[in-house]
VOBA-1610 file (N, C-alpha, C; in pm, whole numbers, padded with zeros to 5 digits, always signed):
BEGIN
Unk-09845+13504-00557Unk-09843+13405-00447Unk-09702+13350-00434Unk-09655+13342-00313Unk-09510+13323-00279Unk-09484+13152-00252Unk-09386+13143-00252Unk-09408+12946-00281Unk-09461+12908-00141Unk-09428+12978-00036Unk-09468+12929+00074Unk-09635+12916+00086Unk-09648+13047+00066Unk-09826+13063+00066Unk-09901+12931-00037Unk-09805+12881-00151Unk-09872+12817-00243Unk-09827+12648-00178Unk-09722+12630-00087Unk-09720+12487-00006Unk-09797+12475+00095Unk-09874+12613+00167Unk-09962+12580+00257Unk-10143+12540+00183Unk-10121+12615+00064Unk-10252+12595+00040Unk-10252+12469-00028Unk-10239+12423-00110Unk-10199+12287-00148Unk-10223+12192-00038Unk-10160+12218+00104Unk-10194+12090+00230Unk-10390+12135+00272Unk-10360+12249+00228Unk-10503+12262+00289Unk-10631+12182+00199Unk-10556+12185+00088Unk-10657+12140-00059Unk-10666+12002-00036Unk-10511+11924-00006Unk-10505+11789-00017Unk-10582+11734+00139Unk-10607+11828+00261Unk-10656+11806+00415Unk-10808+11824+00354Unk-10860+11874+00251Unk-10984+11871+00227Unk-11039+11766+00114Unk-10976+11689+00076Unk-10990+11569-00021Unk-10970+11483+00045Unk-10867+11464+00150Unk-10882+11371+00185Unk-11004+11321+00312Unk-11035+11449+00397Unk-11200+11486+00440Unk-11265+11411+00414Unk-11298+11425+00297Unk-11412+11461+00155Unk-11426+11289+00120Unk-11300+11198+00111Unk-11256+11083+00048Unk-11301+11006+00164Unk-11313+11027+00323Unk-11332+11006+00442Unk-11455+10979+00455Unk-11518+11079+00420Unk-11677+11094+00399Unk-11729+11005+00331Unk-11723+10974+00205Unk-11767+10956+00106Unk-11818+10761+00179Unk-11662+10723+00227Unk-11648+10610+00243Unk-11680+10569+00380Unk-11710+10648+00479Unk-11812+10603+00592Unk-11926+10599+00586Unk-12021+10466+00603Unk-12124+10438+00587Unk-12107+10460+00744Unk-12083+10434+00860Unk-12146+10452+00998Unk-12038+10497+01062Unk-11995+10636+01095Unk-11905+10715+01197Unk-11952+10758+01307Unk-11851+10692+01388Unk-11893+10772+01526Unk-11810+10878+01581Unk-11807+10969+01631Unk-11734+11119+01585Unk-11629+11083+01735Unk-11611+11014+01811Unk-11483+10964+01928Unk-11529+10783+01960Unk-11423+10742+01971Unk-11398+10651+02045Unk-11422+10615+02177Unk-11414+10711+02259Unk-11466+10674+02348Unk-11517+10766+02422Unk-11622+10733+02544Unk-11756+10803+02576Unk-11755+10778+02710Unk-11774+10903+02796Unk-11856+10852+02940Unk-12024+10931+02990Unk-12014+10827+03074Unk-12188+10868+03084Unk-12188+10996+03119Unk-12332+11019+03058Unk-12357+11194+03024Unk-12317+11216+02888Unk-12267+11188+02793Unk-12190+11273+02695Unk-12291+11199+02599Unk-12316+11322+02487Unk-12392+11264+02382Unk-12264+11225+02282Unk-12361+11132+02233Unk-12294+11038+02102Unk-12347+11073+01979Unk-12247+11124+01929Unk-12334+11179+01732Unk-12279+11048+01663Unk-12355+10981+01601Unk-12348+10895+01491Unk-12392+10913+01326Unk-12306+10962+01243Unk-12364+10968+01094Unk-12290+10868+01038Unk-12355+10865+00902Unk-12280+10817+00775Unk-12363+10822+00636Unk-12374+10721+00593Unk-12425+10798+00424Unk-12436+10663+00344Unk-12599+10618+00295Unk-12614+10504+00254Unk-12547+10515+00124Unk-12575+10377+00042Unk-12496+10371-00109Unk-12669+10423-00168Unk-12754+10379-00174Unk-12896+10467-00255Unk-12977+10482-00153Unk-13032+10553-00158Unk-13197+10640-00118Unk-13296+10550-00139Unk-13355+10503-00048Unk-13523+10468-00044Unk-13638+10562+00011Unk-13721+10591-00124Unk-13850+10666-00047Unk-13889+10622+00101Unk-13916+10735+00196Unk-13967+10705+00309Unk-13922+10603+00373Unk-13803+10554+00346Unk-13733+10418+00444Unk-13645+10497+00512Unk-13653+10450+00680Unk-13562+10508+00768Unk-13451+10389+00791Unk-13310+10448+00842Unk-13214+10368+00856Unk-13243+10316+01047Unk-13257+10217+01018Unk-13266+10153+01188Unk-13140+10201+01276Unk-13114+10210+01387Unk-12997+10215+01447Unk-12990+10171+01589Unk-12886+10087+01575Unk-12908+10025+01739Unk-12770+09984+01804Unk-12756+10014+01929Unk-12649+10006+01977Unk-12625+09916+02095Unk-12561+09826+02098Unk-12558+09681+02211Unk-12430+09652+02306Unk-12475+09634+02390Unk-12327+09580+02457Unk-12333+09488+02506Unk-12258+09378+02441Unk-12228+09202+02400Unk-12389+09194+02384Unk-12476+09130+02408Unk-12603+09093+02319Unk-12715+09171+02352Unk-12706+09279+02481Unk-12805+09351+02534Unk-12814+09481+02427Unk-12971+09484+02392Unk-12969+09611+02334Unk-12975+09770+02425Unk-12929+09834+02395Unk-12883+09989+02491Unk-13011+10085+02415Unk-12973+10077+02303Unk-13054+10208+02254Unk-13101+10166+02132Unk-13228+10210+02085Unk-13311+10188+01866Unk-13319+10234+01832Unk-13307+10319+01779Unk-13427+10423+01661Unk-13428+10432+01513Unk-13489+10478+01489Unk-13556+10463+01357Unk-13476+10613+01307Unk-13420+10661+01224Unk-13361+10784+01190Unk-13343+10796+01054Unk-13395+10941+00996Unk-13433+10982+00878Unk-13346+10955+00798Unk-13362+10943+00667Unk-13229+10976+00577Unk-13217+11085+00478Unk-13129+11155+00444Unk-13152+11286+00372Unk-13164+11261+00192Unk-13184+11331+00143Unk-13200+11326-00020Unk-13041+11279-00081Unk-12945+11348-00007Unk-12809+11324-00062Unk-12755+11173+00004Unk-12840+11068+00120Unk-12816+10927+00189Unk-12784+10921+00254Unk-12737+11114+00325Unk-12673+11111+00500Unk-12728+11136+00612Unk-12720+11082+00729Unk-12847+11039+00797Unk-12711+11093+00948Unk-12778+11128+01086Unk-12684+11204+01187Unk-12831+11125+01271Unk-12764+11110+01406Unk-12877+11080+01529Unk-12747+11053+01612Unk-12810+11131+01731Unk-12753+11159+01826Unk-12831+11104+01994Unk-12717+11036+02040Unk-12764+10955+02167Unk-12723+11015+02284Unk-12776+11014+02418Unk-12690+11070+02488Unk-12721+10924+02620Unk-12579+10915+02646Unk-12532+10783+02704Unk-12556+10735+02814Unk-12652+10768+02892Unk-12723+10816+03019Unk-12875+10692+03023Unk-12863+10680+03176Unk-13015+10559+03197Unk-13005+10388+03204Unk-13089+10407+03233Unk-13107+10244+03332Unk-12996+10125+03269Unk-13052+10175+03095Unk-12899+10028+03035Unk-12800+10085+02950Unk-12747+10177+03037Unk-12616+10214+03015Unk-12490+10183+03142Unk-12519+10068+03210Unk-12460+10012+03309Unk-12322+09964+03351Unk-12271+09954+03222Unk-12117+09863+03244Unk-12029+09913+03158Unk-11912+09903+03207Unk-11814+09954+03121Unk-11745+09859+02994Unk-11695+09920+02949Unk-11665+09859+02785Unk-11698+09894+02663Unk-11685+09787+02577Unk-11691+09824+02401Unk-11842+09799+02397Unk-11904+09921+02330Unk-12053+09889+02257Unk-12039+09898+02078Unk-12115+09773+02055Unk-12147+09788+01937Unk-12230+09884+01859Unk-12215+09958+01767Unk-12370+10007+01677Unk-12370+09978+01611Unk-12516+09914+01536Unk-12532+09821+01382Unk-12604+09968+01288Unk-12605+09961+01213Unk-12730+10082+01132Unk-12771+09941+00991Unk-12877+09952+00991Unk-12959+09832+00943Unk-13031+09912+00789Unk-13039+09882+00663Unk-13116+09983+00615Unk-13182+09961+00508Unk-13323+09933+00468Unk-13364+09859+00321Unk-13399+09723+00403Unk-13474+09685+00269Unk-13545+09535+00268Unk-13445+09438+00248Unk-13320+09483+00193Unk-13233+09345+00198Unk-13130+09386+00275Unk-13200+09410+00400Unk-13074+09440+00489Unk-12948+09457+00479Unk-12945+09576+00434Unk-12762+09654+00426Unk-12734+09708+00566Unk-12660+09611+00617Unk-12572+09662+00779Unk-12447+09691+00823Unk-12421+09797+00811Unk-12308+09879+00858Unk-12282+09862+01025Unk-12146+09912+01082Unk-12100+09782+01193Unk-12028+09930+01265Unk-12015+09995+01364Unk-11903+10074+01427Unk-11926+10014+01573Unk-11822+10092+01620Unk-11829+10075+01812Unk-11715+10143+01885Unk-11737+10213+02009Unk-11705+10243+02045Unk-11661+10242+02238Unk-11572+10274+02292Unk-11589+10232+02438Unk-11641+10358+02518Unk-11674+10270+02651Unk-11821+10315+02723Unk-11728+10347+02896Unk-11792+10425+02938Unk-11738+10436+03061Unk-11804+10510+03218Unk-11865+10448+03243Unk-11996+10458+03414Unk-11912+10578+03463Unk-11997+10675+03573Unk-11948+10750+03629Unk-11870+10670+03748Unk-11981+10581+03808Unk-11903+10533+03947Unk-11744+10405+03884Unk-11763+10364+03765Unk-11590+10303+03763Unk-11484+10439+03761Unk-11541+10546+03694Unk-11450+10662+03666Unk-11361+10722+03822Unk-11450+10658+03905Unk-11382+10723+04036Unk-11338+10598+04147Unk-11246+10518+04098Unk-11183+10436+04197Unk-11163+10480+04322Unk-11157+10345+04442Unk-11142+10372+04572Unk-10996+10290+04565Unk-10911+10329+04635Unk-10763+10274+04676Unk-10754+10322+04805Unk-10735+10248+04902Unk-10723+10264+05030Unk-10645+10128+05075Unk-10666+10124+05249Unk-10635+10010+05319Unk-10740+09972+05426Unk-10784+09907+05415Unk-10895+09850+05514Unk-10822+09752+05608Unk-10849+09819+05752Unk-10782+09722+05897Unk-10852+09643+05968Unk-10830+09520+05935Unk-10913+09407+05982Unk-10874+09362+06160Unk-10937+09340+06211Unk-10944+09311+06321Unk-10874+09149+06317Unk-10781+09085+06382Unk-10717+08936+06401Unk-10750+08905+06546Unk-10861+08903+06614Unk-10827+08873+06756Unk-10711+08920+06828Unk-10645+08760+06896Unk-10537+08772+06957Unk-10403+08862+06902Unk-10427+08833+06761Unk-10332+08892+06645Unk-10323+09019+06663Unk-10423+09086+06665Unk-10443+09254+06647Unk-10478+09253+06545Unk-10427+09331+06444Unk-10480+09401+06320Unk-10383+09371+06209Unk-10448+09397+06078Unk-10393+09386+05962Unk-10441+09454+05910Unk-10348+09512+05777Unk-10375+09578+05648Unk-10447+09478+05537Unk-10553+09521+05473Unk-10549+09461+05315Unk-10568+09604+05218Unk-10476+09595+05169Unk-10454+09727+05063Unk-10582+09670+04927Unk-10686+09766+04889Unk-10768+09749+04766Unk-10777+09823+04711Unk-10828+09808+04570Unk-10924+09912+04476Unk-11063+09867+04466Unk-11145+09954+04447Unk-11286+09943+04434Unk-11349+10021+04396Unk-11438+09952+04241Unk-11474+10012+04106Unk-11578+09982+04105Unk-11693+10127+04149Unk-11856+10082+04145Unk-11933+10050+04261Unk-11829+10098+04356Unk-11888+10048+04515Unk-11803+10120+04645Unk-11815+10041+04762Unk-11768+10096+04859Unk-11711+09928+04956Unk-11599+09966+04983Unk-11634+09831+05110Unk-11701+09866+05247Unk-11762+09799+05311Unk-11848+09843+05443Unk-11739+09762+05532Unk-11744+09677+05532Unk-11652+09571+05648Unk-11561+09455+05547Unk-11461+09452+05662Unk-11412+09292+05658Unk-11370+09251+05765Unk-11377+09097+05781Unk-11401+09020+05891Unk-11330+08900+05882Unk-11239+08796+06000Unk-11220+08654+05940Unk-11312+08636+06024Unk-11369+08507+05901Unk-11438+08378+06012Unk-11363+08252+05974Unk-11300+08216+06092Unk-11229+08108+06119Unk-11287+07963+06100Unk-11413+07987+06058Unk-11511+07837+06054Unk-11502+07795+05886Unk-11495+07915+05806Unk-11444+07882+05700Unk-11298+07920+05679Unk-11205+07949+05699Unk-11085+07985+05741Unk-11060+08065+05618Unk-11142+08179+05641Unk-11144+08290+05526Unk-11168+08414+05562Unk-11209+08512+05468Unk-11233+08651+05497Unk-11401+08662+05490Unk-11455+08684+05519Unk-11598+08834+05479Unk-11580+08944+05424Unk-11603+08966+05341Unk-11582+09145+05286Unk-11771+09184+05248Unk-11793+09283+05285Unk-11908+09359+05293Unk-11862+09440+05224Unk-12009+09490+05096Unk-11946+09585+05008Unk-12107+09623+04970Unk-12078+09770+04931Unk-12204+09830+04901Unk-12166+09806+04732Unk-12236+09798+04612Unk-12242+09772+04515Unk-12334+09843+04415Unk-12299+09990+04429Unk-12381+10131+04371Unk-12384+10081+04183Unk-12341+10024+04129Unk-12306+09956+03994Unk-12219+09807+03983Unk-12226+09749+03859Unk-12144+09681+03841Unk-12008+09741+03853Unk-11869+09638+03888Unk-11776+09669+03971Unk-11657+09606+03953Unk-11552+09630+03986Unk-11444+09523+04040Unk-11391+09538+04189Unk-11322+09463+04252Unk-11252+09448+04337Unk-11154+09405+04366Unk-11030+09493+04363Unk-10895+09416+04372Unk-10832+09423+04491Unk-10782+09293+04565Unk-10702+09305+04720Unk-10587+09233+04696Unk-10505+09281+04790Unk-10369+09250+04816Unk-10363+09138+04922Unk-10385+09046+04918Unk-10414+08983+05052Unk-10271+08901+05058Unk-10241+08937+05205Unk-10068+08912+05241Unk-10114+08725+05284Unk-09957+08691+05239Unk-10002+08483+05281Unk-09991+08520+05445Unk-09931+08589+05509Unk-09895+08540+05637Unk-10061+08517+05751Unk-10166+08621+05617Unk-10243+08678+05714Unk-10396+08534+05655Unk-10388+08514+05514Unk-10459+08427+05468Unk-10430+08356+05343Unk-10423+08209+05329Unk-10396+08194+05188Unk-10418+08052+05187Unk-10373+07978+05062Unk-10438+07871+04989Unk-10336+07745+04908Unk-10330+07678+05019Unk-10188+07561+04958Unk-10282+07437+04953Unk-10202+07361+04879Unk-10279+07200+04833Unk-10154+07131+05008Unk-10202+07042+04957Unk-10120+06903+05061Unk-09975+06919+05073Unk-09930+06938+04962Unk-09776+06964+04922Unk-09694+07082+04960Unk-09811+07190+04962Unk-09784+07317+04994Unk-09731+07432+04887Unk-09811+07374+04768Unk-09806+07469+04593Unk-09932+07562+04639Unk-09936+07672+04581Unk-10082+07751+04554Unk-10155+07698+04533Unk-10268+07720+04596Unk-10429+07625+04573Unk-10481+07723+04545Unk-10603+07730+04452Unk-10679+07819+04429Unk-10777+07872+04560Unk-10835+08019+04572Unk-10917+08032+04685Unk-11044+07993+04594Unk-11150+08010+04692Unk-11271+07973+04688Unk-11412+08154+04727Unk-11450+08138+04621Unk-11520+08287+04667Unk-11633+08260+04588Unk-11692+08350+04670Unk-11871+08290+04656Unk-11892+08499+04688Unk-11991+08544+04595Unk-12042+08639+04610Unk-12188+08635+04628Unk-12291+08609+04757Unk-12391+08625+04789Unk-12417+08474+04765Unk-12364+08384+04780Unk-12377+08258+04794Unk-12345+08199+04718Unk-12322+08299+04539Unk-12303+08191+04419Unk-12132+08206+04426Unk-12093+08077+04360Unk-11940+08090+04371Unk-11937+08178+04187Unk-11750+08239+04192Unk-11748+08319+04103Unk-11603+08329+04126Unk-11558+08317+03948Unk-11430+08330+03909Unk-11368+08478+03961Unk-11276+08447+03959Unk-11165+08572+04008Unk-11052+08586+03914Unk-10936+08679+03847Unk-10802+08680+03852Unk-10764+08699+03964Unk-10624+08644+03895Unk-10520+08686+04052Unk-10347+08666+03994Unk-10290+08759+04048Unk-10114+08796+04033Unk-10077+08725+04196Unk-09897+08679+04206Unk-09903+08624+04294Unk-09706+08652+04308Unk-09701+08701+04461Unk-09543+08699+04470Unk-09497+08641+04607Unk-09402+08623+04648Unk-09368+08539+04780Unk-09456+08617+04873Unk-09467+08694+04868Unk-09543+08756+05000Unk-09731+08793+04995Unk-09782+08801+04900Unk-09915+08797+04896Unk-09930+08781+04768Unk-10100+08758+04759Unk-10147+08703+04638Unk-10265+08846+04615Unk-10266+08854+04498Unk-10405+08996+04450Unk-10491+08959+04401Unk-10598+08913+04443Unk-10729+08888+04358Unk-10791+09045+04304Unk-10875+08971+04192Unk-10952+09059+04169Unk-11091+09034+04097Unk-11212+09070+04131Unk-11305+09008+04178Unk-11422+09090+04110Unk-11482+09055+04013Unk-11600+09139+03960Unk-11751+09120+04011Unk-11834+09210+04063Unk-11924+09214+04122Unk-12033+09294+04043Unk-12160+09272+04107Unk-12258+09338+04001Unk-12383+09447+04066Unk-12445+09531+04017Unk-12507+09598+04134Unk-12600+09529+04230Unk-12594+09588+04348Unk-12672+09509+04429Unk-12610+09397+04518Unk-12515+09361+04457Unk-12408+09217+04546Unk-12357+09331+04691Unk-12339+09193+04776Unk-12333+09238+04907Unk-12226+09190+04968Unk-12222+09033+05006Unk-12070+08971+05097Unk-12082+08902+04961Unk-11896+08908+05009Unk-11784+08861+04904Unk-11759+08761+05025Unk-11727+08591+05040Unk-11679+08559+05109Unk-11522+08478+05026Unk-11404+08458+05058Unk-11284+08453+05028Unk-11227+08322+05140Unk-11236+08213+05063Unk-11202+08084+05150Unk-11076+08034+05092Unk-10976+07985+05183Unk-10815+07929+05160Unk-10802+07809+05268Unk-10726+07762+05288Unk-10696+07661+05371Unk-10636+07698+05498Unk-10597+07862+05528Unk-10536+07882+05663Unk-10557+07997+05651Unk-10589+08073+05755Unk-10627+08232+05797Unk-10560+08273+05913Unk-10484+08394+05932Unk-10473+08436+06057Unk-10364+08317+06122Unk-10241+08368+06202Unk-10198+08207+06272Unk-10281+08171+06333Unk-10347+08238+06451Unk-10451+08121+06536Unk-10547+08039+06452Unk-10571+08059+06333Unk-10705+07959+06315Unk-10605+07878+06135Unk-10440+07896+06141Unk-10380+07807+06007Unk-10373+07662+06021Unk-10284+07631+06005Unk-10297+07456+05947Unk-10241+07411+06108Unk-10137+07503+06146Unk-10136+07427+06326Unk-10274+07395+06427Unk-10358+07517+06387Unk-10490+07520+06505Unk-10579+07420+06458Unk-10597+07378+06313Unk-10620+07275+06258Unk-10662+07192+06305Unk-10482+07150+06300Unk-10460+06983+06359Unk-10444+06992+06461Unk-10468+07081+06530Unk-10420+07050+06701Unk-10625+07047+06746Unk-10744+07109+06661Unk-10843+07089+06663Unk-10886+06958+06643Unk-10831+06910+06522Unk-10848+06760+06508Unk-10835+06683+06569Unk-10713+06653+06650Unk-10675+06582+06798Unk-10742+06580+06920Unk-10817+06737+06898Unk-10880+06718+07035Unk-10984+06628+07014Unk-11072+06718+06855Unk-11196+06572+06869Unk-11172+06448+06884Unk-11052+06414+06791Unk-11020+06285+06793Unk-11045+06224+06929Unk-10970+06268+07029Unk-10937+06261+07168Unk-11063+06230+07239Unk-11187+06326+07198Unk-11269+06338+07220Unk-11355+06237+07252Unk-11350+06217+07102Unk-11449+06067+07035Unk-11408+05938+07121Unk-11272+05953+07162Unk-11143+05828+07156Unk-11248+05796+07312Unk-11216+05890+07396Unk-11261+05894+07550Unk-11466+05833+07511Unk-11455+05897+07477Unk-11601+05885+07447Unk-11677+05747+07411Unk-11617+05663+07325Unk-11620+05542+07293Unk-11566+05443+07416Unk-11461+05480+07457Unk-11423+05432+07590Unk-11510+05407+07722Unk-11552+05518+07743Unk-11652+05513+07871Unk-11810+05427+07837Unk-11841+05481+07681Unk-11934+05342+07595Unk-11894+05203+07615Unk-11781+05196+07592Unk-11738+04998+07639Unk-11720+05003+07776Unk-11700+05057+07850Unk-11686+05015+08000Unk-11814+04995+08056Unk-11906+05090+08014Unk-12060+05107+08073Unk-12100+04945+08062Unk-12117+04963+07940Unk-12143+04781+07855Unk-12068+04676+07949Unk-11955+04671+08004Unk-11902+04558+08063Unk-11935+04578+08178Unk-11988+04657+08276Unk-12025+04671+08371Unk-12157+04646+08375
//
């Protein structure tokens, strides 16, 4: 044997101890990190003793919802394999799932996890959706959309905001570019005010990034959600803080005349 032949086998000896040393010391392996729906999940590992006829529990959760249970054999030597495949009704959202493996009367629980990934987040929408401005004409809002589709968007000037219509095939996100010129959200002073968004009536936190020229929300939705509505303090020029106050004046004006022709009636 030539020294070379005897430095390769040696890595091969020490790539199989250390295997072996791998083994020994996983009580719960999951054979990848991460998973998308459809793909089975092999889970083994290898208790510290053997109980007659006791199966190792196994269950896998994401944040407190349980996904999957079973009850799975254990072998004479304490190594135990069950295999999931990641598919069905509560396999819904993307992220980290836990698996516990539970085993014996004094509960010995072993801990792994791995991340999870929906077919419909796997295929983002990035486009530009052209909103109609009245008098304005049209605008861009550049988005992504994870788990859905947008159907429409719309201003309504009564809340001096957007409508967004969205089909919601899974839980989701939604991220828009929304330009200030076209809608946005100042206090009195004229600092960033937070917007206001309500998905199907309930209100609901958002992130958001922000540069002189537009602000990006981004907006998590759940299956089944429908209008996103998106409220700021000025939309569109015809309906911003000028149409406002020049609205205000009229009622004012309104009221003013109105009360007027009330006292004259009376003195007459």
């Amino acid at each position: 044997m030539n020294y070379l032949s005897g430095l390769v086998l040696l890595l091969i000896l020490s790539l199989v101890s250390v295997n072996a040393a791998y083994a020994e010391d996983c009580k719960l392996c999951i054979a990848k990190e991460f998973y998308k729906q459809g793909d089975a999940i092999v889970i083994s590992g290898k208790v510290d003793a053997v109980l007659e006829k006791t199966p190792i529990i196994i269950q896998i959760f994401y944040n407190t919802n349980i996904v999957n249970i079973a009850q799975v054999e254990v072998s004479q030597d304490g190594s135990f394999t069950h295999t999931v495949i990641a598919d069905g009704p509560y396999w819904k959202s993307d992220g980290k799932y836990t698996v516990k493996a539970t085993y014996g009367v004094s509960g010995n629980v072993y801990e792994s996890s791995f991340d999870f990934q929906t077919k419909t987040s796997a295929g983002a929408t990035t486009q530009n959706f052209e909103v109609k401005a009245g008098d304005s004409g049209t605008f861009d809002i550049p988005y992504t959309i994870r788990g859905g589709t947008i159907k429409d968007i719309v201003v309504d000037p009564q809340i001096l905001g957007l409508i967004v219509t969205i089909q919601a095939d899974g839980d989701g996100t939604l991220t828009m570019d929304l330009g200030r010129k076209w809608i946005d959200a100042k206090t009195s002073v004229g600092d960033d005010d937070v917007f206001i968004i309500y998905i199907d009536g309930s209100e609901v936190q958002y992130q958001e990034s922000t540069d002189a020229d537009s602000r990006t929300v981004t907006i998590q939705f759940q299956e089944g959600d429908s209008d996103v509505e998106i409220i700021g303090t000025q939309v569109i020029p015809e309906f911003g803080p000028i149409a406002v106050i020049v609205l205000v004046l009229a009622i004012t004006a309104t009221i003013a005349v109105s009360a007027r022709k009330t006292t004259l009636l009376r003195i007459s």
